[in-house]
Backbone as a ProteinNet text record, in pm:
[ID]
protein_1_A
[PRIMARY]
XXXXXXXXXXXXXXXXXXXXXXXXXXXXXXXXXXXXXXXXXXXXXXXXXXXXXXXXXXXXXXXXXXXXXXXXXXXXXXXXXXXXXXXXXXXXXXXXXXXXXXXXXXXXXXXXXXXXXXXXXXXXXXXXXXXXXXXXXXXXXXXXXXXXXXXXXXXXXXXXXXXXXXXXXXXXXXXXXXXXXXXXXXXXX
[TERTIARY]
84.5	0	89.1	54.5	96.4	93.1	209.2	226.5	62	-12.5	-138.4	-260.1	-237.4	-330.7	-288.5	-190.7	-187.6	-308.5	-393.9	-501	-628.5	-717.7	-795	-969.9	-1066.3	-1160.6	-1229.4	-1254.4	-1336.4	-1416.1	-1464.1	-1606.5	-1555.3	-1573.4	-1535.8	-1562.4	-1505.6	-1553.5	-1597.3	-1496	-1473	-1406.3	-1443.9	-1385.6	-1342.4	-1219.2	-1190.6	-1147.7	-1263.5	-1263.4	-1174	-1128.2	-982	-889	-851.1	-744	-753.5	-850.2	-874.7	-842.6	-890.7	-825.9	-974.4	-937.7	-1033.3	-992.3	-1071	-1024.2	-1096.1	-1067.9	-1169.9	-1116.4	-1259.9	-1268.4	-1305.8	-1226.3	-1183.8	-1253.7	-1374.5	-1456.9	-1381.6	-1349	-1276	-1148	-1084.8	-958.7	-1016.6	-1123.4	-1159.6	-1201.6	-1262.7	-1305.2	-1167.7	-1072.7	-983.5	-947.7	-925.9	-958.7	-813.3	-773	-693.4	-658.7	-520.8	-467.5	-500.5	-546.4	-618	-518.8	-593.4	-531.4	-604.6	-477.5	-523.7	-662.8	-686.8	-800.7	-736.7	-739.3	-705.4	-795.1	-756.1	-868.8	-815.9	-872.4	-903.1	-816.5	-802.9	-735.7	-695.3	-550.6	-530.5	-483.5	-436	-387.3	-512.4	-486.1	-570.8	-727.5	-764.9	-858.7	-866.5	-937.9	-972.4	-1070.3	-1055.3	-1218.6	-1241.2	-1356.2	-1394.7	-1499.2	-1467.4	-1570	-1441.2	-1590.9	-1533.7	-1626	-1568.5	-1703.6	-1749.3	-1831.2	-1941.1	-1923.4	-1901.1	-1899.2	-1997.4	-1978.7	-2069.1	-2026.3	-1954.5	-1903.2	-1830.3	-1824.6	-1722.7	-1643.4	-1501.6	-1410.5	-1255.9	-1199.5	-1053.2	-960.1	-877.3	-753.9	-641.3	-496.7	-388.3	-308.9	-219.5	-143.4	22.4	129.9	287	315.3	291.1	346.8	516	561.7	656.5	636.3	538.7	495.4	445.2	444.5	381.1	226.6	188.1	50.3	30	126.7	85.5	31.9	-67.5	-178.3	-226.5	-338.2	-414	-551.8	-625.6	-801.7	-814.2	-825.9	-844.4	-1001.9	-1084.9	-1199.5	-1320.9	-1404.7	-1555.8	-1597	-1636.6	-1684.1	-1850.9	-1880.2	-2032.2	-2032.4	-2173.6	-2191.2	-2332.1	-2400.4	-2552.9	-2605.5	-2627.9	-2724.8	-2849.3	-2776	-2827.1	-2808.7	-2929.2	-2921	-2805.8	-2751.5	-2633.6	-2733.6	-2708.3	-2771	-2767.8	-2716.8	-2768.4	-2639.9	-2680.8	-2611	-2484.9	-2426.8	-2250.7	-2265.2	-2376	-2351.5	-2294.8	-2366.3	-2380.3	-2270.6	-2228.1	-2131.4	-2109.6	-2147.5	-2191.2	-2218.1	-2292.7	-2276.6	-2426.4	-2454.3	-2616.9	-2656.2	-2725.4	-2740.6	-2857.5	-2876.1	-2950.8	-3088.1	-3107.9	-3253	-3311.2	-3229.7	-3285.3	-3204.7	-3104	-3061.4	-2940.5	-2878	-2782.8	-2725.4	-2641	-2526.9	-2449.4	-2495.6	-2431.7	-2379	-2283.6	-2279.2	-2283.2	-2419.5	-2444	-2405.4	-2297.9	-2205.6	-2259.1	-2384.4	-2423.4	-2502.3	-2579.9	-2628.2	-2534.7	-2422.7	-2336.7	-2401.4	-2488.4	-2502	-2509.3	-2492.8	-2482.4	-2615.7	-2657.4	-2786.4	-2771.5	-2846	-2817.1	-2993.6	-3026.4	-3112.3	-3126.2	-3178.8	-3175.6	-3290.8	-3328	-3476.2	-3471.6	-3335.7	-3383.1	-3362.9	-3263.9	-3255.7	-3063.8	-3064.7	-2901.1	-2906.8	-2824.3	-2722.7	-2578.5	-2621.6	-2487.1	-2425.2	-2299.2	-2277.4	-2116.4	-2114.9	-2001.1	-2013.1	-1876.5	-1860.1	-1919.6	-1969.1	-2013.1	-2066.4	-2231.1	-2204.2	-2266.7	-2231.6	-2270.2	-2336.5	-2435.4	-2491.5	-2524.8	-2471.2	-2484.4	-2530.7	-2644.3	-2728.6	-2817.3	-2834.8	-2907.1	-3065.7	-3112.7	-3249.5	-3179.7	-3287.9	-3290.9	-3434.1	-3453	-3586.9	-3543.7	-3609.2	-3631.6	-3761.3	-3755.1	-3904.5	-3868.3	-3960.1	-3893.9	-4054.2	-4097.9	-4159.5	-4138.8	-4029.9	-3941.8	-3820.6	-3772	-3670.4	-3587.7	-3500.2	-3472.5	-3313	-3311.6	-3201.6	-3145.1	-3015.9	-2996.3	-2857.1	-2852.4	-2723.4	-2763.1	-2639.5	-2594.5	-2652.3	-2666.5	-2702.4	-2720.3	-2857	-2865	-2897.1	-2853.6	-2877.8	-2955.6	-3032.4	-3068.7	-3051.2	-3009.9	-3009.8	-3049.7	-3154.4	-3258.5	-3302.5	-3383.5	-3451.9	-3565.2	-3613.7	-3781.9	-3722.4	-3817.5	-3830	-3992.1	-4024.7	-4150.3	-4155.9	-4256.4	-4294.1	-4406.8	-4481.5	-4625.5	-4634.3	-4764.5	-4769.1	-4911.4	-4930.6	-5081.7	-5032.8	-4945	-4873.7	-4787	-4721.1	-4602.3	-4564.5	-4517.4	-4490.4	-4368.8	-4295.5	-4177.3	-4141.6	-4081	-4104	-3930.1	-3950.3	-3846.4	-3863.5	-3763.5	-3818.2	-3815.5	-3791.7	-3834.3	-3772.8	-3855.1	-3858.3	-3822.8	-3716.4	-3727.7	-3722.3	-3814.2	-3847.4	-3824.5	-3695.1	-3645.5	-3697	-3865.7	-3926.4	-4096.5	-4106.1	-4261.9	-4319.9	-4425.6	-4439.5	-4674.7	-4690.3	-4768.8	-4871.3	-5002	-5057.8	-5212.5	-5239.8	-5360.4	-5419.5	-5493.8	-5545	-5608	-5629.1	-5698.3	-5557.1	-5513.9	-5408.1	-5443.1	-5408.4	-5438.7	-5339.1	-5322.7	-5245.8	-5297.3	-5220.8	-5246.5	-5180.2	-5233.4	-5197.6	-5014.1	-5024.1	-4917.4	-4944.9	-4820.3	-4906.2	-4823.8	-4913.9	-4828.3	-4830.7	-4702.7	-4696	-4517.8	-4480.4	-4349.9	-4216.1	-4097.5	-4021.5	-3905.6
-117.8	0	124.3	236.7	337.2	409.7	533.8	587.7	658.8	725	783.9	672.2	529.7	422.4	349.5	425.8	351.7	363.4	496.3	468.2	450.7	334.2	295.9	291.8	264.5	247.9	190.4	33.4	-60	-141.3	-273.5	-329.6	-478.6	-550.9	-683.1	-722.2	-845.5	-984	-1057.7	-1110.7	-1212.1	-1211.3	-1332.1	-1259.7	-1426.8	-1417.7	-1547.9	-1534.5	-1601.6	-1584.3	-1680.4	-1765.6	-1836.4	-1759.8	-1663.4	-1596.7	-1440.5	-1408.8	-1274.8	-1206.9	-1227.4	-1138.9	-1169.3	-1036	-992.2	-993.1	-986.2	-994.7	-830.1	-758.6	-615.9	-583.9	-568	-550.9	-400	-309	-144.7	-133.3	-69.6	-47.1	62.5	167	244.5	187.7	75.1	56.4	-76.6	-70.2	-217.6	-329.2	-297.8	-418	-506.2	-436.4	-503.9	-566.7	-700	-771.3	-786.5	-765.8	-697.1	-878.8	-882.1	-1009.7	-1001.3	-1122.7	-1122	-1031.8	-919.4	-840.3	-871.8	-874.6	-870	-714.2	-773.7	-664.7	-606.4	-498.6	-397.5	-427.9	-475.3	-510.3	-432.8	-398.3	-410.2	-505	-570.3	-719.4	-800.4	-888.2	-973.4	-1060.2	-1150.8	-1307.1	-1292.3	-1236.8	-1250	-1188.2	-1040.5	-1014.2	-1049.2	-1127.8	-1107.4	-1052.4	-1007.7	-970.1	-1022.9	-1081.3	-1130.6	-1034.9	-936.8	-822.9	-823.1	-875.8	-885.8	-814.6	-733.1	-723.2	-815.2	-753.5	-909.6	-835.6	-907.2	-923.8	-776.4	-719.8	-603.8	-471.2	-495	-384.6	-288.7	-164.8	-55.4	-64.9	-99.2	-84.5	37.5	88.1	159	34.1	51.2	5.6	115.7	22.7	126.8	-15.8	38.9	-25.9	25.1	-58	-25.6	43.5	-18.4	100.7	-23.1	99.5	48.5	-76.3	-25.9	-196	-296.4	-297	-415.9	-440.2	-525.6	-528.6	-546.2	-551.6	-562.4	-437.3	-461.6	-368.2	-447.1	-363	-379.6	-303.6	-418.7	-368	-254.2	-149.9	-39.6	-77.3	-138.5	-164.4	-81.6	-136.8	-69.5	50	101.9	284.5	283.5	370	417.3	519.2	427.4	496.9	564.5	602	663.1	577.7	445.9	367.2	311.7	370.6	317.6	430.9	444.2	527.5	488	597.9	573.7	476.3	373	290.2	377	496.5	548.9	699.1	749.4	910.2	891.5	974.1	993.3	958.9	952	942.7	745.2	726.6	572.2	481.4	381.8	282.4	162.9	65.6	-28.2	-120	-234.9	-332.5	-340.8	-308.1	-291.2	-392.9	-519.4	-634.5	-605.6	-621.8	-619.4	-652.1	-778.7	-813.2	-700	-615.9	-532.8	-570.4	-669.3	-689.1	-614.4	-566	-479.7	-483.9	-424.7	-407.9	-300.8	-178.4	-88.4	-12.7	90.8	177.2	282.8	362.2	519.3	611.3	650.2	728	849.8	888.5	990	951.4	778.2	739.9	639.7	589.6	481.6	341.8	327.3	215.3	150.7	-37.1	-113.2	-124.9	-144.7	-137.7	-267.5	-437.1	-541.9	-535.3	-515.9	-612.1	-724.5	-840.4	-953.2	-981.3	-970.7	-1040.7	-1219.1	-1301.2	-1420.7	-1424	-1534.4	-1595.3	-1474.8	-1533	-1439.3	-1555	-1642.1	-1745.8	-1730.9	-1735.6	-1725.9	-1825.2	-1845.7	-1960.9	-1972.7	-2004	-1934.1	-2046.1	-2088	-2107.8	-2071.8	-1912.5	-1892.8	-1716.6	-1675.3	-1585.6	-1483.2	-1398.1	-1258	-1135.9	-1103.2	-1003.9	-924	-817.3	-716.4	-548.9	-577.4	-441.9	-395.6	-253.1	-178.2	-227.9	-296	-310.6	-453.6	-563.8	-636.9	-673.4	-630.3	-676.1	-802.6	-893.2	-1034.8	-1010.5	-982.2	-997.7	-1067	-1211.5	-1278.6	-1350.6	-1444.2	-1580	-1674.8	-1684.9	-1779.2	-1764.4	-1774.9	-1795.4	-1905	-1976.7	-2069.2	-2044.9	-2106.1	-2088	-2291.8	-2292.1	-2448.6	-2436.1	-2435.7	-2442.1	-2539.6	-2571.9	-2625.4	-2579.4	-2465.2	-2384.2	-2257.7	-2194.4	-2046.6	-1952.2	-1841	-1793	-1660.7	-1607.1	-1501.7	-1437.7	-1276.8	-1249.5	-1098.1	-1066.8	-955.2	-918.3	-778.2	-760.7	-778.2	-775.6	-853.8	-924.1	-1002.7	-1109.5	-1159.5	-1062.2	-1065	-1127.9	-1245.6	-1348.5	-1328.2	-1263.6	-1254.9	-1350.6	-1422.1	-1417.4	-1563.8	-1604.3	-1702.1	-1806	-1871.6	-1999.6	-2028	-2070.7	-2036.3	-2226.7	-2284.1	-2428.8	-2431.8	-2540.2	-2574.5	-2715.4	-2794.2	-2907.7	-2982	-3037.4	-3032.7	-3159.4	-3248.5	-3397.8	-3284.7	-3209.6	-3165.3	-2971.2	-2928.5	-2742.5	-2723.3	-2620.6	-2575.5	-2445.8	-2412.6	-2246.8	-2195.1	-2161.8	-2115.7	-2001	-1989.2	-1831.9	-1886.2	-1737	-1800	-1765.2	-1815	-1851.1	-1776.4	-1722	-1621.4	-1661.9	-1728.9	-1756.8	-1677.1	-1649.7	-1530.6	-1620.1	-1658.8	-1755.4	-1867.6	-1998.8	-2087.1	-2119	-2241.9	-2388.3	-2512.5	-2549.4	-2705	-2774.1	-2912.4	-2960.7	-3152.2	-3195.3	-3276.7	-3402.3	-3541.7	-3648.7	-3609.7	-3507.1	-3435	-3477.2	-3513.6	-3430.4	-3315.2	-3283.3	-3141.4	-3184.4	-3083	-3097.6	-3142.2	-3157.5	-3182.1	-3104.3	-3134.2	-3035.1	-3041.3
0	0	0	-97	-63.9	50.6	105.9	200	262.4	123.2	156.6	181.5	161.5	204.2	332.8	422.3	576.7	678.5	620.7	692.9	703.4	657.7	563.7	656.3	609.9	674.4	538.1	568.1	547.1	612.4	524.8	563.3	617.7	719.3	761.2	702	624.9	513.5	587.1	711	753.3	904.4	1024.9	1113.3	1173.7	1213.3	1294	1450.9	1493.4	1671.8	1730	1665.8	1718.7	1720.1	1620.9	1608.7	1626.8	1648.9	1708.6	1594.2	1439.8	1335.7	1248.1	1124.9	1065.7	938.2	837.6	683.6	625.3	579.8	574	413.3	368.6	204.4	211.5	126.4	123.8	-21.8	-33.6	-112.9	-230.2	-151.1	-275.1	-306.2	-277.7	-320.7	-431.3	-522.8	-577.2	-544	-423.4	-328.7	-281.4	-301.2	-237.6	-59.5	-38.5	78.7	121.1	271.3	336.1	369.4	430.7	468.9	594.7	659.8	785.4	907.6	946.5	1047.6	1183.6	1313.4	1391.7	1477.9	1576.6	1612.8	1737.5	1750	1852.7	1937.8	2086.3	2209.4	2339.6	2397.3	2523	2649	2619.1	2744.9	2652.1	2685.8	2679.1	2824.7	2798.5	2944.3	3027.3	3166.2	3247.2	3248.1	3166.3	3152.4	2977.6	2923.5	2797.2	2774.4	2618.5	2527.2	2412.2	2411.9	2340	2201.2	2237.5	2165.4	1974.5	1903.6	1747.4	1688.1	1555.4	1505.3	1404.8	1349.1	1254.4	1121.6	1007.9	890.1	867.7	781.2	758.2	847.5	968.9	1020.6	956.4	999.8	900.5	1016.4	1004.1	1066.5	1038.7	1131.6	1050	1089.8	967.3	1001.1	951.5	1032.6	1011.6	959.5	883.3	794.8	837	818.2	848.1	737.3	603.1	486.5	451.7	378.4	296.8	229.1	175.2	51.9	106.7	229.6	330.7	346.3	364.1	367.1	543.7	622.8	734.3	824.3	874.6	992	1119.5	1107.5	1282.4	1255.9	1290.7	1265.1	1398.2	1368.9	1535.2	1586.3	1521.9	1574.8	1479.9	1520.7	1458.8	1488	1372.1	1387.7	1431.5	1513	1452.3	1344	1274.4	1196.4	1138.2	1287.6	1249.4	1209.9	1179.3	1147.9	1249.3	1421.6	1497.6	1601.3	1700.5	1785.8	1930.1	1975.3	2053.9	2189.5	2257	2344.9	2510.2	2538.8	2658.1	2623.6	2747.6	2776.7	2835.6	2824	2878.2	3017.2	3128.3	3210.2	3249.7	3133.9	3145.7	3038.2	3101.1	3034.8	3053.4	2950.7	2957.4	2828.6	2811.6	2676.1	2698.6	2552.8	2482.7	2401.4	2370.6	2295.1	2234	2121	2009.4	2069.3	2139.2	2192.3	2338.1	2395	2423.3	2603.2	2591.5	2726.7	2724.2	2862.9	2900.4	2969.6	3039.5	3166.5	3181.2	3231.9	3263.2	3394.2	3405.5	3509	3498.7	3588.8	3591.6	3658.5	3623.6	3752.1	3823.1	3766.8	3823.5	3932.8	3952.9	4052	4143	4052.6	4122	4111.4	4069	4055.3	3861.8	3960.9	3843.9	3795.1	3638.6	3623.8	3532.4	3544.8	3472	3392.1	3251.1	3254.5	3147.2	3153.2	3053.2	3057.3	2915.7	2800	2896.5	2868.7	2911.2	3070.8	3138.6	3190.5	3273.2	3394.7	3464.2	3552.2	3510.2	3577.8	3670.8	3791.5	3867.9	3897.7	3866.9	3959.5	4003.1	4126	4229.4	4328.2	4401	4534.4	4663.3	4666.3	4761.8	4682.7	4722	4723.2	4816.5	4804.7	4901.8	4892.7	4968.9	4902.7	5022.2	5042.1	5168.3	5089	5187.4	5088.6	5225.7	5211.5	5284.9	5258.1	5080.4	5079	4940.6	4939.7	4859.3	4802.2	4680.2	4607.8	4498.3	4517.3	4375.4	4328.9	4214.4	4156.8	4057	3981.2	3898.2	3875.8	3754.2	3772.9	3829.9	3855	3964.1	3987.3	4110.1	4213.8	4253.9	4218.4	4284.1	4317	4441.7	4520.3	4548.2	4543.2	4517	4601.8	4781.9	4804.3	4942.7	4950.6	5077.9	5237.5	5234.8	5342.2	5305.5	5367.5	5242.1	5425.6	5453.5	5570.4	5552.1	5611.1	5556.8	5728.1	5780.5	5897.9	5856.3	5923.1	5849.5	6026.2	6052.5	6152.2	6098.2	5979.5	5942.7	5849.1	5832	5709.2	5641.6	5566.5	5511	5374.2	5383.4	5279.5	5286.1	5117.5	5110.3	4953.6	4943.4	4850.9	4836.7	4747	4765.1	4815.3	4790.1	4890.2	4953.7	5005.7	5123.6	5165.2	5071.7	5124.7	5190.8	5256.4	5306.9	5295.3	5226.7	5230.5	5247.6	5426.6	5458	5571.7	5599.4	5685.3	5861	5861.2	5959.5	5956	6087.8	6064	6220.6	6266.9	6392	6381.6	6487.1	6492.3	6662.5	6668	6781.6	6819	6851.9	6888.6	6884.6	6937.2	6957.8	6810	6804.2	6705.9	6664.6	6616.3	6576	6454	6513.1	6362.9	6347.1	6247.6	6201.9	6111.5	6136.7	6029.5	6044	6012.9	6021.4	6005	6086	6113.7	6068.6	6031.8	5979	6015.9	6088.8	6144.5	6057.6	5975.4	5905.3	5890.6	5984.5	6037.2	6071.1	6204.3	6266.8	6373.5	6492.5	6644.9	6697.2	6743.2	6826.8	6959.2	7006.4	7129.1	7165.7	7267.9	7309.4	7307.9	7286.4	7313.5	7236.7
[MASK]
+++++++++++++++++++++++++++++++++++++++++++++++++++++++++++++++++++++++++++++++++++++++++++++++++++++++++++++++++++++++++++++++++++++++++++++++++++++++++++++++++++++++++++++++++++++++++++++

């Protein structure tokens, strides 16, 4: 490439996620298709990224020059085709189906949301908060021992099962309602 073609802005052909490199076809140069260049990231070893773009992206690249075809994809441009996904205050990864993950520095907090399903899964985890809300279709919790240490602990809702070979309730104990006690006995200590 000439000295005035080191700095190019084309279209991804092709993208290989084994090798973290891109193939990019340069419309005003004849559709000419670039020798697979690596992609300018973010992290490598211990933090990686996996962020590529997809075939159809407008990407820049920069090129070494002196007759060489060797470069470096700098990454994907916007290009007005799409509205920017939130305000300067906010930063974060925007997915096409409408799920997200950001941080709003003007409130400090993390803001997660997902169309499907948010799978955790950890050794142990922790959650120390001044207030905790779950609102979901379902909840399920699957550990060894789950503790909850609260000054209230309010469970509302149309059913309330426990199904456990036995329950101890170290306190007195408070019922509003109709009891049903069902081939049980009560009593003892």
């Amino acid at each position: 490439m000439a000295n005035e073609n080191l700095n190019r802005i084309g279209v991804v052909s092709s993208v290989d996620t084994d090798t973290g490199k891109v193939r990019v076809v340069f419309p005003d140069m004849d559709d000419m298709v670039s020798p697979e260049l690596p992609l300018l990231t973010t992290g490598t070893g211990w933090g990686l990224s996996n962020a590529m773009p997809e075939p159809g992206d407008n990407v820049a690249c920069i090129f070494i020059g002196n007759g060489r075809p060797d470069g470096v994809c700098l990454g994907a441009l916007y290009d007005g085709s799409y509205d920017m996904p939130a305000d300067q205050s906010q930063r974060g990864i925007y997915f096409e189906d409408g799920s997200y993950v950001y941080f709003d520095k003007t409130t400090g907090s993390i803001e997660i949301n997902a169309v499907g399903s948010v799978n955790v899964q950890a050794k142990d985890v922790s959650i120390k908060a001044e207030s905790v809300q779950i609102n979901g279709e379902s909840v399920t919790m699957q550990a060894k021992t789950v503790s909850v240490n609260a000054e209230t602990v309010q469970i509302n809702g149309k059913s309330f099962s426990i199904d456990a070979p036995s329950v101890r309730m170290n306190s007195n104990v408070t019922v509003v309602g109709k009891l049903d006690v069902l081939n049980q006995e009560i009593g003892g200590g």
